[in-house]
N, C-alpha and C positions, 0 to 999 in steps of 0.2 A: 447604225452607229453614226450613220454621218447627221444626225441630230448636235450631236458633240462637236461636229467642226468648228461651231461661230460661237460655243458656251461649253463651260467647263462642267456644270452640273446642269440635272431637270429635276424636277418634280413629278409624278405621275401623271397629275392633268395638266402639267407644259408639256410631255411628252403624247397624253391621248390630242391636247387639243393639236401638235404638229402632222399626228397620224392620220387627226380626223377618222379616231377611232373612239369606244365608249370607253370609259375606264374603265371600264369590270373588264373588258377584253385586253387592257395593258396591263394590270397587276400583276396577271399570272407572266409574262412576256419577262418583267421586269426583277420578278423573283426569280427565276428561273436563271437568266442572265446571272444573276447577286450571286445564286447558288453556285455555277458555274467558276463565278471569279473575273466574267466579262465585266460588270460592274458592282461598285460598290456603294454603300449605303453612307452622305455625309449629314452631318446637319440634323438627324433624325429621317427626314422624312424624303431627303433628295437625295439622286443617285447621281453619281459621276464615273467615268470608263474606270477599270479594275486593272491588276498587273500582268491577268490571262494574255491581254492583249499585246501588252509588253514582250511576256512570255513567248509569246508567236510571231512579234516582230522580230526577236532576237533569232529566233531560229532560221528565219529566210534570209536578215543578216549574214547570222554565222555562215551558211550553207555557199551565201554568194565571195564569203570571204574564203569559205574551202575551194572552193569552185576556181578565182582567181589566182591562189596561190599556186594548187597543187600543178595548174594546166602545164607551166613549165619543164617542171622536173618529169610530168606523166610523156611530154612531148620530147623529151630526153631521152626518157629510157625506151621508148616505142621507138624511136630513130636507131637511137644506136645497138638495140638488139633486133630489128626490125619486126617487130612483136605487139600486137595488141592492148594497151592497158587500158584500167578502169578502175573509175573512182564512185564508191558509196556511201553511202549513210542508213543508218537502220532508225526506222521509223515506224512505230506501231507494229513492232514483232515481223514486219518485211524489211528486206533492201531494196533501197533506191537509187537507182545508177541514175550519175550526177553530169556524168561522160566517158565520153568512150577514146583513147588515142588510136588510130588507126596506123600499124604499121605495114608489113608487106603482107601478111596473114591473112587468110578471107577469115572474115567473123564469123564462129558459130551461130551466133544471132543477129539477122542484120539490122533490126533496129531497137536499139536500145536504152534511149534516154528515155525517161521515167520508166521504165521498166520495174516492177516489182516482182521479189521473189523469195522464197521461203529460205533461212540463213543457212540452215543446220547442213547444207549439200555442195555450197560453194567457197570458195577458197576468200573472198569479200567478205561472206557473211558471217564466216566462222571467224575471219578475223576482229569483224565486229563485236560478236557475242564473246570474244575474248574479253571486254572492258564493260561487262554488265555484271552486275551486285549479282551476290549471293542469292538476293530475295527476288533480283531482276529475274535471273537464272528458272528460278525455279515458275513462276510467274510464265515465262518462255514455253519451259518444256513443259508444263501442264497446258497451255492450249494448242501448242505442236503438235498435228499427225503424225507426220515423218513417213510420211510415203516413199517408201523406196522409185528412183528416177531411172536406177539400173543395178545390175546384181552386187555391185560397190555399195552403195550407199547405203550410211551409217545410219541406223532409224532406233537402235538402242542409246537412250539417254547416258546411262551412265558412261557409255563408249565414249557420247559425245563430249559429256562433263570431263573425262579423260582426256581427251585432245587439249581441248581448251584451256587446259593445268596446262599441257607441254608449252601449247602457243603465247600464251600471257611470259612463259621462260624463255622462249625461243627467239619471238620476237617476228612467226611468222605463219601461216597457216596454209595447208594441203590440202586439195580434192584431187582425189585421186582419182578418175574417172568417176566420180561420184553422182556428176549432173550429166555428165555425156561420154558413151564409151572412147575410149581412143584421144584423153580429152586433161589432161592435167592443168591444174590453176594452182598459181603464186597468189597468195594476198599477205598482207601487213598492218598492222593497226597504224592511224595517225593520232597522236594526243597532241591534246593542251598544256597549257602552261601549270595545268591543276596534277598531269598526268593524268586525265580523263580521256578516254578513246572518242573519240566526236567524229570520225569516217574510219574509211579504208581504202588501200587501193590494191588493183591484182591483175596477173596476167594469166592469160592460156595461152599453153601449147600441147603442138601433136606430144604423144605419150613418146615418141622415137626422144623425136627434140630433146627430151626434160631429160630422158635417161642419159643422154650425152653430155649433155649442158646443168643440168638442176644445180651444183655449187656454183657458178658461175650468176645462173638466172633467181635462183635465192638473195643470191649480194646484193644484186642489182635492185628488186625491189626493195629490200630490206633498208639500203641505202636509198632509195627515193621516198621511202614512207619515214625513216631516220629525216630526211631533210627536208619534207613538208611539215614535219613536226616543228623540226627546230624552227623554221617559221611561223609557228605556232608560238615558242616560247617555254616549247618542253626541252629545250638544251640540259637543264637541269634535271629534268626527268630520272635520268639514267644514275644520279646520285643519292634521289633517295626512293629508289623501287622500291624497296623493300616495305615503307613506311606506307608508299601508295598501295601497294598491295593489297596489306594490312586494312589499309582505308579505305580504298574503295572500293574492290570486290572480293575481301576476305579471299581470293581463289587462291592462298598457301594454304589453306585448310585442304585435306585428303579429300578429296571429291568424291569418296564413298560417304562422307559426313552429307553431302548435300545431297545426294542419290539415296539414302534412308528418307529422304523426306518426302519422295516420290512413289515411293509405297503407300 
């Protein structure tokens, strides 16, 4: 792509002759790219870069724009609960920890940035898979194992499709020793200005901890994933749920409607 830097389109043979390749060896290179959406066809016969690219600039964007925002409020609530938080994004059916606040807690996992990991077991992921389509949904759990990680964890769909109704109402999601025994996690969805969930963020604690503290340590996230939102521009959010629901991941429907379809 960096042919593009110093011209806005090429031709086939401006493009073999930069390669110092044969044309028959660019066409397919170049269709390929078209099909994709990397580039597009002007002029008839000349290509120029396509919106894909766009597409994947916006998303390293966005991510640096979640990243800058949330650090804040995550260094807030790790301070003053003295507690571990983390913030993801689901990408390609995994989560991707974006960062980690460290507070007085030793980490179950000590390192964790780019970290990926399957949603359906952690208190982040499930928060994420809250704000995915109907069609997203089922897309998910058809190439989902769901290997149980300990005798908790949820590997029945529908079970899960059931959560995820509560969590999209609630406002907030549990693993309940699901990834590690002795091991409870907070997460939260964070939206957009669309009401679209574009991260999450979440804590763990020992299981003592949460039975003492969980209303207290529910608020807290709840209210930090509440006020990376609103920097977001989801302030409004909260006034027409209903309508986003509706819209964006149909998830008022009975989630026995969406679990018939995984028979």
């Amino acid at each position: 792509m960096e042919l593009f830097q110093s011209r806005s389109e090429l031709s086939a043979r401006e493009a073999a002759d930069l390669l110092h390749l044969p044309i028959g060896s660019v066409y397919p290179i170049l269709y390929a790219l078209e099909d994709s959406g990397y580039l597009k066809r002007v002029n008839g016969a000349r290509f120029t870069l396509g919106y894909k690219f766009l597409e994947k600039a916006n998303i390293i964007l966005r991510n640096c724009d979640i990243l800058k925002i949330a650090k804040p409020f995550l260094y807030k609530l790790s301070r003053s609960y003295s507690i571990n938080s983390h913030l993801g994004i689901l990408h390609n059916w995994k989560v991707i920890y974006l960062h980690r606040e460290l507070g007085n807690e030793t980490p179950v996992i000590s390192e964790i940035l780019g970290l990926q990991e399957a949603p359906y077991c952690t208190a982040l992921g499930k928060a994420l898979l809250s704000g995915l389509t109907e069609e997203q949904l089922l897309e998910y759990i058809r190439q989902e194992k769901f290997v149980p990680l300990t005798s908790k964890t949820i590997i029945d769909p529908n079970k899960l499709l059931h959560e995820l109704q509560e969590i999209k109402h609630n406002g907030f999601a549990l693993s309940i020793e699901e990834a590690h025994e002795g091991i409870i996690g907070i997460g939260s969805p964070i939206y957009d200005f669309r009401g679209v969930v574009v991260a999450a963020i979440s804590i763990a604690v020992a299981k003592e901890r949460y039975e003492r503290e969980k209303v207290e340590l529910i608020r807290a996230v709840k209210c930090a994933a509440a006020g990376i939102s609103e920097e977001f521009g989801a302030c409004a959010y909260t006034e027409c749920r209903k309508e986003v629901m509706q819209d964006q991941g149909k998830m008022n429907l009975d989630y026995k409607e969406v679990g018939r379809h995984l028979t």
